[in-house]
C-alpha positions as CSV (number, residue, x, y, z in Angstrom):
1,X,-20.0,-7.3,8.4
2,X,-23.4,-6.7,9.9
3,X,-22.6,-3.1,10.4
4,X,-21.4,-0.6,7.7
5,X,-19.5,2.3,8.4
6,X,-17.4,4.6,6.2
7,X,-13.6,5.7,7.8
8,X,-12.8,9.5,8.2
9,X,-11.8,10.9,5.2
10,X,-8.7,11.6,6.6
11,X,-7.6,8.4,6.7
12,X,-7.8,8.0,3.4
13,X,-6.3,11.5,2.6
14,X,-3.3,10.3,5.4
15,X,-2.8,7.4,3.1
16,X,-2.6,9.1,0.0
17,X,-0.1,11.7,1.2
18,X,2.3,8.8,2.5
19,X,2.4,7.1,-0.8
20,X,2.5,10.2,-2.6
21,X,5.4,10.9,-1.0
22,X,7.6,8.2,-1.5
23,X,6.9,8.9,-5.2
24,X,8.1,12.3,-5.1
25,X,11.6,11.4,-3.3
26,X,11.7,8.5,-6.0
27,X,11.3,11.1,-8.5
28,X,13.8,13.3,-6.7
29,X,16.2,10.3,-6.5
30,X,16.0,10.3,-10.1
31,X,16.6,13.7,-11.2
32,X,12.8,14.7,-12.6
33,X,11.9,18.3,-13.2
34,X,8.5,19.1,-11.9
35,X,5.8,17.4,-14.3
36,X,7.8,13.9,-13.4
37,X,7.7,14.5,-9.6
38,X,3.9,15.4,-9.5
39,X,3.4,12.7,-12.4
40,X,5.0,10.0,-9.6
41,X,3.3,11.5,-7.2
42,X,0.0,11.0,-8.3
43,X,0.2,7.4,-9.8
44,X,1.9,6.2,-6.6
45,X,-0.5,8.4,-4.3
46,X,-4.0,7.4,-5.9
47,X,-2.9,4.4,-8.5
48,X,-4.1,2.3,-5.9
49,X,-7.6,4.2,-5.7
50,X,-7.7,4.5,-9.3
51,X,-7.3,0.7,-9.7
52,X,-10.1,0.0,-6.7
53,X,-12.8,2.1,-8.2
54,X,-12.1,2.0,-11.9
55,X,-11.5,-1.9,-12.3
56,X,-12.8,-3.6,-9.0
57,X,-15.7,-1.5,-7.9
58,X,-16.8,0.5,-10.8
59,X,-19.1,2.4,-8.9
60,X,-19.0,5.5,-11.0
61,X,-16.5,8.1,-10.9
62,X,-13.9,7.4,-8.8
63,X,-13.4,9.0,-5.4
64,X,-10.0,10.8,-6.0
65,X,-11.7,12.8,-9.3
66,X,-14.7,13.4,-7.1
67,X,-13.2,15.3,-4.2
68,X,-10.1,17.6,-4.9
69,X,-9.0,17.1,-1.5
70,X,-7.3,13.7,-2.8
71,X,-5.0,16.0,-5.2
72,X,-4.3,18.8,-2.8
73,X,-3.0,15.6,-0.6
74,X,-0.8,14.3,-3.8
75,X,0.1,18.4,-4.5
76,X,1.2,18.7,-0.6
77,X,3.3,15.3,0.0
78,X,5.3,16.7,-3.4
79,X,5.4,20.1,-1.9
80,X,6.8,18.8,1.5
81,X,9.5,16.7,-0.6
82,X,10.6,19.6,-2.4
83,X,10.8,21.3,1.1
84,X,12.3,18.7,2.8
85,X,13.5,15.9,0.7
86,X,17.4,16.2,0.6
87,X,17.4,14.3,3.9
88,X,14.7,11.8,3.0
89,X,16.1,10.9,0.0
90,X,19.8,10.2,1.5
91,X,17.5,7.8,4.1
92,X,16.5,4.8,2.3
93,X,14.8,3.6,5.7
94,X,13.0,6.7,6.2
95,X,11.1,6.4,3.0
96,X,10.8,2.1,3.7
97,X,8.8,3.5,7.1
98,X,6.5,6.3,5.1
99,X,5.8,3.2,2.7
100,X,5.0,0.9,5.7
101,X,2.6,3.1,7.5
102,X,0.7,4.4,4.2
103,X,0.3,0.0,3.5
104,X,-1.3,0.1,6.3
105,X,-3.5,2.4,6.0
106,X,-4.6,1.4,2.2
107,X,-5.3,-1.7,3.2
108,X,-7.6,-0.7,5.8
109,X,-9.4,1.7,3.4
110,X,-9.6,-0.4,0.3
111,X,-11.1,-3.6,2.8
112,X,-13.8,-0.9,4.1
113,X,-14.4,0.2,0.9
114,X,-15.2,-3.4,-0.8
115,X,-16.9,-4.5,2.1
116,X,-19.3,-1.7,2.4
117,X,-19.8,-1.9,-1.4
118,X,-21.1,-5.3,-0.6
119,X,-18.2,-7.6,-1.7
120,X,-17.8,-11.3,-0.2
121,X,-15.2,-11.5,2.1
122,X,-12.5,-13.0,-0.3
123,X,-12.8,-10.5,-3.4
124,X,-13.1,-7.8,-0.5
125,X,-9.5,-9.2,0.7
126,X,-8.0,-9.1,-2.9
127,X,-9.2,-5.3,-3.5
128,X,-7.7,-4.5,-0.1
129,X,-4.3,-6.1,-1.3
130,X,-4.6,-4.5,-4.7
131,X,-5.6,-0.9,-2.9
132,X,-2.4,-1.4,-0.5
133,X,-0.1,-2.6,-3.1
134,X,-1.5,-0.7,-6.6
135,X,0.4,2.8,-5.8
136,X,3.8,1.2,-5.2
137,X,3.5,-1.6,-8.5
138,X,2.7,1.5,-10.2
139,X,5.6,3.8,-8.8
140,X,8.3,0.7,-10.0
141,X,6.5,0.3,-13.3
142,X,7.1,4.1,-14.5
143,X,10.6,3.7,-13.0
144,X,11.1,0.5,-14.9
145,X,12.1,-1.8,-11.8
146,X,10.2,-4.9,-11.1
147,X,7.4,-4.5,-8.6
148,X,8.9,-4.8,-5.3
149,X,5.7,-7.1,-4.3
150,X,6.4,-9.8,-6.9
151,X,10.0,-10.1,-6.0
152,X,11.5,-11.5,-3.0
153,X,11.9,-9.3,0.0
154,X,10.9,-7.8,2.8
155,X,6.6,-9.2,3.6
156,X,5.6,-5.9,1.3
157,X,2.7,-8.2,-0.1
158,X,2.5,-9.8,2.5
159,X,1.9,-7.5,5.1
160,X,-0.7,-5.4,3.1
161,X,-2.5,-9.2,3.1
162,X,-2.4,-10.0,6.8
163,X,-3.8,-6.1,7.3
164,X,-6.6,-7.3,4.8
165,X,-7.2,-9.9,7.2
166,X,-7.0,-8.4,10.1
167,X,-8.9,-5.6,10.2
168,X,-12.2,-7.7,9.6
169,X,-11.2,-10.2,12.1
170,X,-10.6,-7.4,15.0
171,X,-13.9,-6.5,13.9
172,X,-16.1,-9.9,13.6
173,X,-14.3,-11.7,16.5
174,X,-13.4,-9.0,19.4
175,X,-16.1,-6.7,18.5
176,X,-13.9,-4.0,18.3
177,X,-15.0,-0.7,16.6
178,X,-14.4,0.2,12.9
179,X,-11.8,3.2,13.8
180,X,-9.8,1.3,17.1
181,X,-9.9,-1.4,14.4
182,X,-8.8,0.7,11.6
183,X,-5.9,1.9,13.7
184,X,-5.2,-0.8,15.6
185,X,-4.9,-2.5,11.9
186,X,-2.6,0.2,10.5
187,X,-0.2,-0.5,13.7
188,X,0.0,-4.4,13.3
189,X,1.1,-4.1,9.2
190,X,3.2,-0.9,10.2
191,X,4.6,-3.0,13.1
192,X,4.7,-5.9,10.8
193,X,7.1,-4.3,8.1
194,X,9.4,-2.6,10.8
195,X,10.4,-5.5,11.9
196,X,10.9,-7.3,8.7
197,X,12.9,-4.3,7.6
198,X,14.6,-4.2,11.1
199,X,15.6,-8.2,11.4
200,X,15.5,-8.5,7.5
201,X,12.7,-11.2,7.5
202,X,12.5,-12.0,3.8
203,X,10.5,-14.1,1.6
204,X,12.5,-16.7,-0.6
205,X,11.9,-17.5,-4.5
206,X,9.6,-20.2,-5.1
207,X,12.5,-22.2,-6.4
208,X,13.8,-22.5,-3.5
209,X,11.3,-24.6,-1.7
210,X,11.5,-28.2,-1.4
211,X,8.9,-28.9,-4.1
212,X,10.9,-27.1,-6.7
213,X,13.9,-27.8,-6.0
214,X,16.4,-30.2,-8.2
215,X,17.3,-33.7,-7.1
216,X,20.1,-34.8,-7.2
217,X,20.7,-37.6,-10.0
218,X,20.9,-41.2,-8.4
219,X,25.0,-41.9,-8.7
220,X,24.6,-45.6,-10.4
Protein backbone atom coordinates (compact mmCIF):
# COMPACT_ATOMS: atom_id res chain seq x y z
CA UNK A 1 0.00 0.00 0.00
CA UNK A 2 1.56 3.32 -0.65
CA UNK A 3 -0.70 4.95 1.82
CA UNK A 4 -1.14 4.00 5.51
CA UNK A 5 -4.06 4.63 7.40
CA UNK A 6 -5.48 3.23 10.67
CA UNK A 7 -9.55 2.27 10.69
CA UNK A 8 -11.85 3.98 13.32
CA UNK A 9 -11.63 2.31 16.43
CA UNK A 10 -14.92 1.52 16.17
CA UNK A 11 -14.66 -0.80 13.70
CA UNK A 12 -12.65 -2.79 15.55
CA UNK A 13 -14.73 -2.33 18.79
CA UNK A 14 -17.99 -3.26 16.22
CA UNK A 15 -16.11 -6.42 15.47
CA UNK A 16 -15.34 -7.38 18.80
CA UNK A 17 -18.82 -6.97 20.17
CA UNK A 18 -20.27 -9.34 17.24
CA UNK A 19 -18.00 -12.18 18.04
CA UNK A 20 -18.28 -11.62 21.59
CA UNK A 21 -21.63 -12.15 21.19
CA UNK A 22 -22.03 -15.29 19.59
CA UNK A 23 -19.85 -16.58 22.37
CA UNK A 24 -22.10 -15.52 24.97
CA UNK A 25 -25.42 -17.23 23.39
CA UNK A 26 -22.97 -20.29 22.81
CA UNK A 27 -22.34 -20.15 26.47
CA UNK A 28 -26.05 -19.58 27.13
CA UNK A 29 -26.83 -22.52 24.77
CA UNK A 30 -24.86 -24.53 27.07
CA UNK A 31 -26.08 -23.70 30.39
CA UNK A 32 -22.83 -21.55 31.89
CA UNK A 33 -23.11 -19.53 34.99
CA UNK A 34 -21.47 -16.22 34.61
CA UNK A 35 -17.57 -16.68 34.67
CA UNK A 36 -18.17 -19.26 31.54
CA UNK A 37 -20.31 -16.71 29.57
CA UNK A 38 -17.82 -13.78 30.04
CA UNK A 39 -14.90 -16.43 29.77
CA UNK A 40 -16.55 -17.30 26.02
CA UNK A 41 -17.04 -14.07 25.49
CA UNK A 42 -13.75 -12.89 25.64
CA UNK A 43 -11.76 -15.75 23.90
CA UNK A 44 -14.25 -15.56 20.95
CA UNK A 45 -14.44 -11.62 21.13
CA UNK A 46 -10.56 -10.82 21.24
CA UNK A 47 -8.92 -14.55 20.57
CA UNK A 48 -8.54 -13.33 17.29
CA UNK A 49 -6.71 -9.99 18.42
CA UNK A 50 -4.79 -11.89 20.96
CA UNK A 51 -3.51 -14.30 18.27
CA UNK A 52 -2.66 -11.22 15.77
CA UNK A 53 -0.59 -9.19 18.11
CA UNK A 54 0.77 -11.86 20.52
CA UNK A 55 2.09 -14.50 17.76
CA UNK A 56 1.98 -12.62 14.24
CA UNK A 57 2.88 -9.07 15.07
CA UNK A 58 4.47 -9.03 18.38
CA UNK A 59 4.53 -5.43 18.53
CA UNK A 60 4.30 -5.10 22.26
CA UNK A 61 1.42 -5.31 24.27
CA UNK A 62 -1.45 -6.12 22.55
CA UNK A 63 -4.22 -3.72 21.64
CA UNK A 64 -7.16 -5.27 23.53
CA UNK A 65 -4.98 -5.05 27.14
CA UNK A 66 -3.96 -1.53 26.01
CA UNK A 67 -7.33 0.15 25.66
CA UNK A 68 -10.22 -1.08 28.10
CA UNK A 69 -12.67 -0.08 25.52
CA UNK A 70 -12.00 -3.74 23.87
CA UNK A 71 -13.37 -5.37 27.28
CA UNK A 72 -16.24 -2.93 27.93
CA UNK A 73 -17.18 -4.16 24.12
CA UNK A 74 -16.66 -8.09 25.31
CA UNK A 75 -18.60 -6.91 28.92
CA UNK A 76 -21.58 -5.30 26.69
CA UNK A 77 -22.23 -7.99 23.86
CA UNK A 78 -22.51 -10.53 27.17
CA UNK A 79 -24.68 -7.93 28.83
CA UNK A 80 -27.02 -7.62 25.76
CA UNK A 81 -27.17 -11.57 25.64
CA UNK A 82 -28.17 -11.81 29.00
CA UNK A 83 -30.78 -9.03 28.11
CA UNK A 84 -31.85 -10.44 25.14
CA UNK A 85 -30.56 -13.83 24.34
CA UNK A 86 -33.67 -16.19 24.89
CA UNK A 87 -34.66 -15.29 21.22
CA UNK A 88 -31.18 -15.41 19.81
CA UNK A 89 -30.38 -18.48 21.05
CA UNK A 90 -33.75 -20.34 19.71
CA UNK A 91 -32.35 -18.62 16.17
CA UNK A 92 -29.54 -20.55 14.96
CA UNK A 93 -29.56 -18.13 11.80
CA UNK A 94 -29.61 -15.13 13.73
CA UNK A 95 -26.39 -15.88 15.46
CA UNK A 96 -24.82 -17.49 11.73
CA UNK A 97 -25.64 -13.56 10.53
CA UNK A 98 -23.89 -11.80 13.79
CA UNK A 99 -20.89 -14.28 12.88
CA UNK A 100 -21.03 -13.25 9.23
CA UNK A 101 -20.95 -9.55 9.66
CA UNK A 102 -18.27 -9.59 12.68
CA UNK A 103 -15.92 -12.02 9.73
CA UNK A 104 -16.18 -9.32 7.89
CA UNK A 105 -15.14 -6.90 9.73
CA UNK A 106 -11.99 -8.85 11.37
CA UNK A 107 -10.79 -9.48 8.28
CA UNK A 108 -10.75 -6.00 7.27
CA UNK A 109 -9.01 -5.01 10.62
CA UNK A 110 -6.49 -7.67 10.92
CA UNK A 111 -5.39 -6.99 6.80
CA UNK A 112 -5.00 -3.11 7.97
CA UNK A 113 -3.28 -3.98 10.79
CA UNK A 114 -0.50 -6.31 9.11
CA UNK A 115 -0.20 -4.13 6.29
CA UNK A 116 0.41 -1.03 8.13
CA UNK A 117 2.81 -2.94 10.41
CA UNK A 118 4.70 -3.38 7.21
CA UNK A 119 3.83 -7.08 6.31
CA UNK A 120 4.23 -8.41 2.50
CA UNK A 121 1.15 -8.86 1.02
CA UNK A 122 0.80 -12.74 1.48
CA UNK A 123 1.68 -12.95 5.42
CA UNK A 124 -0.57 -9.74 5.66
CA UNK A 125 -3.44 -12.06 3.98
CA UNK A 126 -2.76 -15.03 6.45
CA UNK A 127 -2.95 -12.70 9.63
CA UNK A 128 -6.16 -11.25 8.22
CA UNK A 129 -7.58 -14.88 7.88
CA UNK A 130 -6.21 -15.84 11.25
CA UNK A 131 -7.72 -12.40 12.82
CA UNK A 132 -11.23 -13.22 11.03
CA UNK A 133 -11.20 -16.77 11.91
CA UNK A 134 -9.08 -16.99 15.57
CA UNK A 135 -12.20 -15.95 17.78
CA UNK A 136 -14.55 -18.58 16.40
CA UNK A 137 -11.52 -21.71 16.31
CA UNK A 138 -11.25 -20.54 19.74
CA UNK A 139 -15.09 -20.42 20.77
CA UNK A 140 -15.39 -24.40 19.27
CA UNK A 141 -12.13 -25.45 20.96
CA UNK A 142 -13.41 -24.50 24.62
CA UNK A 143 -16.69 -26.11 23.60
CA UNK A 144 -14.89 -29.12 22.36
CA UNK A 145 -16.39 -29.26 18.68
CA UNK A 146 -14.17 -29.15 15.76
CA UNK A 147 -13.40 -25.77 14.37
CA UNK A 148 -16.12 -24.99 12.09
CA UNK A 149 -13.38 -23.55 9.51
CA UNK A 150 -11.49 -26.93 9.14
CA UNK A 151 -14.57 -28.81 8.48
CA UNK A 152 -16.75 -28.83 5.56
CA UNK A 153 -19.48 -26.18 5.32
CA UNK A 154 -20.76 -23.18 4.65
CA UNK A 155 -17.28 -20.74 2.87
CA UNK A 156 -16.63 -19.70 6.85
CA UNK A 157 -12.76 -19.75 5.82
CA UNK A 158 -13.33 -18.96 2.92
CA UNK A 159 -15.13 -15.99 3.07
CA UNK A 160 -12.87 -14.38 5.72
CA UNK A 161 -10.06 -15.20 2.75
CA UNK A 162 -11.75 -13.52 -0.21
CA UNK A 163 -12.35 -10.32 2.42
CA UNK A 164 -8.48 -10.56 2.96
CA UNK A 165 -8.27 -10.20 -0.61
CA UNK A 166 -10.51 -7.87 -1.33
CA UNK A 167 -10.16 -5.17 0.68
CA UNK A 168 -6.52 -4.48 -0.69
CA UNK A 169 -7.63 -5.03 -4.13
CA UNK A 170 -10.58 -2.30 -3.87
CA UNK A 171 -7.87 -0.29 -2.65
CA UNK A 172 -4.76 -0.86 -5.18
CA UNK A 173 -6.92 -1.26 -8.33
CA UNK A 174 -10.16 1.17 -8.02
CA UNK A 175 -8.53 3.61 -5.80
CA UNK A 176 -11.09 3.51 -3.50
CA UNK A 177 -10.61 4.87 0.06
CA UNK A 178 -9.53 2.91 3.11
CA UNK A 179 -13.13 3.25 5.02
CA UNK A 180 -15.63 2.87 1.52
CA UNK A 181 -13.14 0.06 1.18
CA UNK A 182 -13.32 -1.19 4.69
CA UNK A 183 -17.11 -1.19 4.34
CA UNK A 184 -17.57 -1.95 1.08
CA UNK A 185 -15.25 -5.14 2.18
CA UNK A 186 -17.36 -6.01 5.21
CA UNK A 187 -20.61 -6.07 2.77
CA UNK A 188 -19.07 -8.50 0.12
CA UNK A 189 -17.90 -11.31 2.94
CA UNK A 190 -21.26 -10.51 4.84
CA UNK A 191 -23.04 -10.82 1.46
CA UNK A 192 -20.75 -13.67 0.69
CA UNK A 193 -21.86 -15.92 3.80
CA UNK A 194 -25.63 -14.96 3.54
CA UNK A 195 -25.90 -16.51 0.61
CA UNK A 196 -23.95 -19.58 1.28
CA UNK A 197 -26.10 -19.92 4.39
CA UNK A 198 -29.20 -18.89 2.32
CA UNK A 199 -28.64 -21.49 -0.85
CA UNK A 200 -26.43 -23.79 1.35
CA UNK A 201 -23.21 -23.42 -0.81
CA UNK A 202 -20.85 -25.74 0.87
CA UNK A 203 -17.33 -26.86 0.59
CA UNK A 204 -16.81 -30.75 0.10
CA UNK A 205 -14.06 -33.01 1.91
CA UNK A 206 -10.91 -33.22 0.15
CA UNK A 207 -11.69 -36.87 -0.44
CA UNK A 208 -14.08 -36.19 -2.44
CA UNK A 209 -12.28 -34.69 -5.35
CA UNK A 210 -11.24 -36.44 -8.23
CA UNK A 211 -7.64 -36.72 -7.22
CA UNK A 212 -8.52 -38.57 -4.12
CA UNK A 213 -10.86 -40.42 -4.89
CA UNK A 214 -10.81 -44.55 -5.24
CA UNK A 215 -10.66 -46.29 -8.57
CA UNK A 216 -12.38 -48.69 -9.28
CA UNK A 217 -10.28 -52.11 -9.56
CA UNK A 218 -9.89 -53.20 -13.31
CA UNK A 219 -12.71 -56.33 -13.47
CA UNK A 220 -10.11 -58.95 -15.28
Amino acid sequence: MDQTFALPIYLDLFAVFLMAATGAIEAIRREFDLVGLLGLSFATGVGGALIRDGIFLQAGVPAVVRNQDYLYAVAGAALACLIFGRRAVLSERFVALVDAAALGAYAVVGMEKSLAFGLDFAPAVLVGTVNACGGGILRDVLMREEPMVFRPGQFYGLAALLGCLTYPFLRQTFGLPPLTSAFVTIAFTFLLRVLAITRNWRTVPVRDHGLFRRRNPPVA
